[in-house]
DOVO-174002 format. One record per residue (C-alpha): residue number from 1; residue in three letters; x, y, z; chain. Coordinates in nm, 2 decimals. Layout:
N
     k     r        u        v        w   c
   NUM   ala        X        Y        Z   A
...
# end
This chain:
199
     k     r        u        v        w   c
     1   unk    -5.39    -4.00    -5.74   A
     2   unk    -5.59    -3.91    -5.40   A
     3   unk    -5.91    -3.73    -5.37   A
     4   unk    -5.75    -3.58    -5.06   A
     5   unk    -5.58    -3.28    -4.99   A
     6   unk    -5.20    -3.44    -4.89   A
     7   unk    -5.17    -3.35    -4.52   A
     8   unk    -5.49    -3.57    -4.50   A
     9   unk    -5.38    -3.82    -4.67   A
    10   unk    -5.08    -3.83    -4.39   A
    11   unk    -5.34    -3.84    -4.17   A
    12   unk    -5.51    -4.10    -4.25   A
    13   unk    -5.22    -4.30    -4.39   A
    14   unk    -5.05    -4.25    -4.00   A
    15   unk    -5.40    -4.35    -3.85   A
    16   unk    -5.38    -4.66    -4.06   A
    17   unk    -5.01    -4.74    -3.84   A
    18   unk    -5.26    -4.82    -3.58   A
    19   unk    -5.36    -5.18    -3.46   A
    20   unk    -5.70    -5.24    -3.67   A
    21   unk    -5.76    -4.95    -3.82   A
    22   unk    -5.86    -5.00    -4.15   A
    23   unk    -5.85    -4.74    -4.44   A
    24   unk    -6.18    -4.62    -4.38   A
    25   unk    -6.17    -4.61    -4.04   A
    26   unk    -5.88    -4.41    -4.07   A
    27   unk    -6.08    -4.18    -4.32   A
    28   unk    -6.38    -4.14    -4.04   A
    29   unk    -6.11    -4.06    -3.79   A
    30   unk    -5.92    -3.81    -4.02   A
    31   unk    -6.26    -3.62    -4.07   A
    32   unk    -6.37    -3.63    -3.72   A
    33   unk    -5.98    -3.46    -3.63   A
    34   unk    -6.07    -3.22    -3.88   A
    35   unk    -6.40    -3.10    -3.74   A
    36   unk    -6.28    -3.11    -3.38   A
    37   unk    -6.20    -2.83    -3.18   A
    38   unk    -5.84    -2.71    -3.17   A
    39   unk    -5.78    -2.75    -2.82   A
    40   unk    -5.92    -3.11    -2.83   A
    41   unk    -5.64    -3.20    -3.09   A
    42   unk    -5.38    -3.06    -2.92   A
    43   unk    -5.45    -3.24    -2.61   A
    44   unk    -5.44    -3.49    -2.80   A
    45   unk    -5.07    -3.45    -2.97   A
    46   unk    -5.04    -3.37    -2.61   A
    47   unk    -5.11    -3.68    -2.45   A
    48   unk    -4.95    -3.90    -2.71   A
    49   unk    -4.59    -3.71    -2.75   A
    50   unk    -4.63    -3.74    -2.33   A
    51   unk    -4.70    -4.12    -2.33   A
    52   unk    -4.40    -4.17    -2.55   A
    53   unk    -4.18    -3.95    -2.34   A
    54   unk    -4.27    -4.05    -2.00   A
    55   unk    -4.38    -4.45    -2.02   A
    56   unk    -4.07    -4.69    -1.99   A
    57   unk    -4.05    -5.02    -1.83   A
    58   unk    -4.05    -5.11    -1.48   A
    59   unk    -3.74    -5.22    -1.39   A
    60   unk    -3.86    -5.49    -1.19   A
    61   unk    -4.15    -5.67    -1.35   A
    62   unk    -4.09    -5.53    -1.69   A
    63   unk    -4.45    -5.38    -1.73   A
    64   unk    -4.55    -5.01    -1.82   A
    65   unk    -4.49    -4.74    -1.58   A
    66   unk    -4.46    -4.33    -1.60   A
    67   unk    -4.30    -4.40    -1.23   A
    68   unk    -3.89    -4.56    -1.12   A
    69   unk    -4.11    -4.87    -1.04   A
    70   unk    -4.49    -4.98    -1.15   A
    71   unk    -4.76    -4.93    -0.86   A
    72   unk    -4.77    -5.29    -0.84   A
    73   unk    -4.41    -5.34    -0.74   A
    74   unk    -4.42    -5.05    -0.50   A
    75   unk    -4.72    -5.14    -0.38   A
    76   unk    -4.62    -5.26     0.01   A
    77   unk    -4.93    -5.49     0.04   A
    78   unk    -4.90    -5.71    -0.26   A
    79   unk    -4.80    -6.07    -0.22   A
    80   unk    -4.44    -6.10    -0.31   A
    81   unk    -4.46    -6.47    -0.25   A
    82   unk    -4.62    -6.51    -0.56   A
    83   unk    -4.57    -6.40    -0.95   A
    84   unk    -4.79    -6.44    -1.22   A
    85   unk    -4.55    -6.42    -1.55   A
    86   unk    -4.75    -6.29    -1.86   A
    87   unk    -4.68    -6.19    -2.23   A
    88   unk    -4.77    -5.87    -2.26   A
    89   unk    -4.87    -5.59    -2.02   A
    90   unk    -5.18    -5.58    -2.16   A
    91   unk    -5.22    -5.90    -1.98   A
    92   unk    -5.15    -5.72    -1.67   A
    93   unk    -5.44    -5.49    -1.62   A
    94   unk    -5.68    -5.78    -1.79   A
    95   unk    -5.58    -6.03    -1.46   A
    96   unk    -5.61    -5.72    -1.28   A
    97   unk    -5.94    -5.57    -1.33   A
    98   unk    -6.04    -5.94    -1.21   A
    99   unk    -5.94    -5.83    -0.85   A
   100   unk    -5.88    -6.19    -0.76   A
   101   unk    -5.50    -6.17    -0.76   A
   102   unk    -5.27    -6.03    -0.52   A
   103   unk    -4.90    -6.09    -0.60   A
   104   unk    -4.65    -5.97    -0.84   A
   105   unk    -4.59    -5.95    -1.19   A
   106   unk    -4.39    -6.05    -1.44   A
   107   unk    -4.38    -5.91    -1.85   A
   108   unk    -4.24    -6.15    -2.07   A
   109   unk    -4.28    -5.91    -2.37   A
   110   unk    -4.32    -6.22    -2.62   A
   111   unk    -4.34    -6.59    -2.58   A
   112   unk    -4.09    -6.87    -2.77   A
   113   unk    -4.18    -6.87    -3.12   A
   114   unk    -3.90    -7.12    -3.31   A
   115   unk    -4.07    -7.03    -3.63   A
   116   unk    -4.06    -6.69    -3.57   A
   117   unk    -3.69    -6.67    -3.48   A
   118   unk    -3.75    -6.59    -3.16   A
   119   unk    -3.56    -6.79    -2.92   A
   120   unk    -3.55    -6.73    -2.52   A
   121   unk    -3.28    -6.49    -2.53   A
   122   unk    -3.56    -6.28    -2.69   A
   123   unk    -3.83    -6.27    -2.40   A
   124   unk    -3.73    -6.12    -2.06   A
   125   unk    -3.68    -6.53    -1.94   A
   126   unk    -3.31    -6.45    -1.78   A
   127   unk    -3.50    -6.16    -1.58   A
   128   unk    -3.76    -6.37    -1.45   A
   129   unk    -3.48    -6.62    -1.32   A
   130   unk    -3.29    -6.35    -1.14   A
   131   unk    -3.59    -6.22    -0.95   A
   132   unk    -3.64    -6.63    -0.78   A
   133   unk    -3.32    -6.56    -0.59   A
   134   unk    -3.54    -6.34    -0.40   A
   135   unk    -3.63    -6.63    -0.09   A
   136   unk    -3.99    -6.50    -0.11   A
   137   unk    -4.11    -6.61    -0.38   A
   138   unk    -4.28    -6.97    -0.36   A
   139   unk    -4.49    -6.98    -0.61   A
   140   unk    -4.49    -6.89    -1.04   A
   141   unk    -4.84    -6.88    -1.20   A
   142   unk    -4.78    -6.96    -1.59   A
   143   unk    -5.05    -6.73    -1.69   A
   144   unk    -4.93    -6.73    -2.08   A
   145   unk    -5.20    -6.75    -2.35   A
   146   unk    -5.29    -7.13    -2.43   A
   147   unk    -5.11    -7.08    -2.76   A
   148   unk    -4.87    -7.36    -2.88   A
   149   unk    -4.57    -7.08    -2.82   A
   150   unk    -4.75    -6.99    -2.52   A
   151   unk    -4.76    -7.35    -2.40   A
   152   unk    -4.38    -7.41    -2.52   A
   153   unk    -4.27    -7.09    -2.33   A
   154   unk    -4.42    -7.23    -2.01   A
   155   unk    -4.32    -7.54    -2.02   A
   156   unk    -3.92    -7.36    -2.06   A
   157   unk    -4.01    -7.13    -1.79   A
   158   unk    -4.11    -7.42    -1.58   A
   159   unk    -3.83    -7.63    -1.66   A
   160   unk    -3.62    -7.38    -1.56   A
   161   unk    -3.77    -7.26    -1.20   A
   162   unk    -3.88    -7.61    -1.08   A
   163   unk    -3.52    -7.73    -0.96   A
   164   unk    -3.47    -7.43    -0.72   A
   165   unk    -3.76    -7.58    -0.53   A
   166   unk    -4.05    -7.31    -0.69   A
   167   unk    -4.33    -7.46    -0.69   A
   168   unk    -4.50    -7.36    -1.07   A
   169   unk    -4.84    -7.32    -1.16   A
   170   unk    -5.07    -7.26    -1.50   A
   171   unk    -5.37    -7.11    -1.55   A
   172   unk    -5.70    -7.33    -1.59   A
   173   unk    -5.82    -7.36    -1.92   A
   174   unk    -6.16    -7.53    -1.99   A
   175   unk    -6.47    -7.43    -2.12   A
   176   unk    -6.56    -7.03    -2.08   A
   177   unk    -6.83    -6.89    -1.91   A
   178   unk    -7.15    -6.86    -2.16   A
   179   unk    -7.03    -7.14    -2.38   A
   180   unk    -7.24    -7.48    -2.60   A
   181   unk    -7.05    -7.80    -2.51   A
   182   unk    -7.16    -7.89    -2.83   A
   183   unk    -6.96    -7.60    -3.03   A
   184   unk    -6.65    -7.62    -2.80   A
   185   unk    -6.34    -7.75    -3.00   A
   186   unk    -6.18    -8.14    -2.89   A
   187   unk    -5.83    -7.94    -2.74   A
   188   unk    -6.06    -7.69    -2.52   A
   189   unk    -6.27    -8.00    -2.38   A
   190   unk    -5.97    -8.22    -2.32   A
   191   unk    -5.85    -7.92    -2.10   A
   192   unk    -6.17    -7.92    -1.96   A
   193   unk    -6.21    -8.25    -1.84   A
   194   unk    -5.79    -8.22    -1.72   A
   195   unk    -5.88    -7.93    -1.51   A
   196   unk    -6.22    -8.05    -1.34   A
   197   unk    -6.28    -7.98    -0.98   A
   198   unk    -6.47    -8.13    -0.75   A
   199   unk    -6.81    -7.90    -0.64   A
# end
C-alpha cells in the first residue's frame, strides 16, 4: 500500500515512463510539480500535449520537425552534395552543434539488429536509396555509432550505395579528446592507429 495520496502516485509512476528516471527521482519531481505555481504546470501540459501534436517527421531526411520540411532540408545554403545518415535525430543536433558540417541529413530511426528482429525493412534504408537518385549527391558519410549493429548497418548501407558510383564515407573513430592511452580498450586503439593522419 502507498504512502501517497493516488493522483501522486500517477504522478510519479508516469514520471517514471521517462528515460532514466528513477523512482525517487520521479518522487523529487512529483513534489517539486506540487509546489510549483499553477501557471508553470500548465505551460507545462502545454508544451508537452503541443510537442505531441505538432512534431512529425520530415518527409525528406526523416528527422523532427513542427514544419512540412526540417530547417535543414529547406535550408537553401546547405550542401546537398553531401548526407550524413545517422540513427537517431538526436544525432542530428549533436553533429550539429559541432558547426563543422554543412550538408544534409539522413534519420535512420534504428540500426540492423539480427538479434533484435530488426531487419532493414525496419530502418528508413529504402528511403535513403530513393533520395541517391537525386544527381547531387556525391558523397554518404556513415556517421552510425561504432556499435557492432551500427557497424553491420553501415557496411549494408554501403554495400548498397557504392555501385551507383556514391562515393561512401565513415566517421573517424580513435582515441577521444582527454583520454590515457594506457586505459583505452584494444578495439578503440586498433581504430586508432587505422585512422591516423599525417600532422
Amino acid at each position: 500500500m502507498s504512502v501517497y495520496p493516488e493522483s501522486i502516485d500517477r504522478l510519479v509512476s508516469e514520471l517514471t515512463k521517462l528515460p532514466g528516471i528513477g523512482e525517487k527521482t520521479a518522487q523529487r519531481l512529483a513534489f517539486h510539480l506540487i509546489d510549483a505555481p499553477r501557471d508553470d504546470i500548465t505551460a507545462l501540459a502545454d508544451a508537452l500535449v503541443a510537442v505531441k501534436d505538432k512534431v512529425h517527421l520530415c518527409p525528406v531526411c526523416f528527422s523532427i520537425t513542427d514544419k512540412a520540411t526540417c530547417d535543414i532540408c529547406a535550408d537553401p545554403n546547405r550542401d546537398r552534395s553531401v548526407i550524413c545518415v545517422v540513427e537517431h535525430t538526436r544525432d542530428v543536433y549533436a553533429i550539429e552543434r559541432t558547426r563543422e558540417f554543412n550538408g544534409l541529413y539522413h534519420v535512420l530511426h534504428g540500426v540492423i539488429s539480427p538479434l533484435e528482429g530488426v531487419g532493414p525493412q525496419d530502418i528508413r534504408a529504402r528511403e535513403l536509396i530513393k533520395r541517391l537518385n537525386d544527381e547531387a549527391v556525391k558523397e554518404v558519410i556513415m556517421a552510425t555509432n561504432p556499435t557492432p549493429e551500427g557497424e553491420a548497418t553501415a557496411v549494408y548501407l554501403s554495400n548498397l550505395i557504392t555501385p551507383a558510383g556514391i562515393q561512401v564515407t565513415r566517421l573517424a573513430k580513435g582515441i577521444p579528446i582527454g583520454a590515457d592511452v594506457e586505459y583505452t580498450d584494444e578495439v578503440t586503439l586498433i581504430k586508432a592507429f587505422e585512422g591516423r593522419k599525417q600532422i
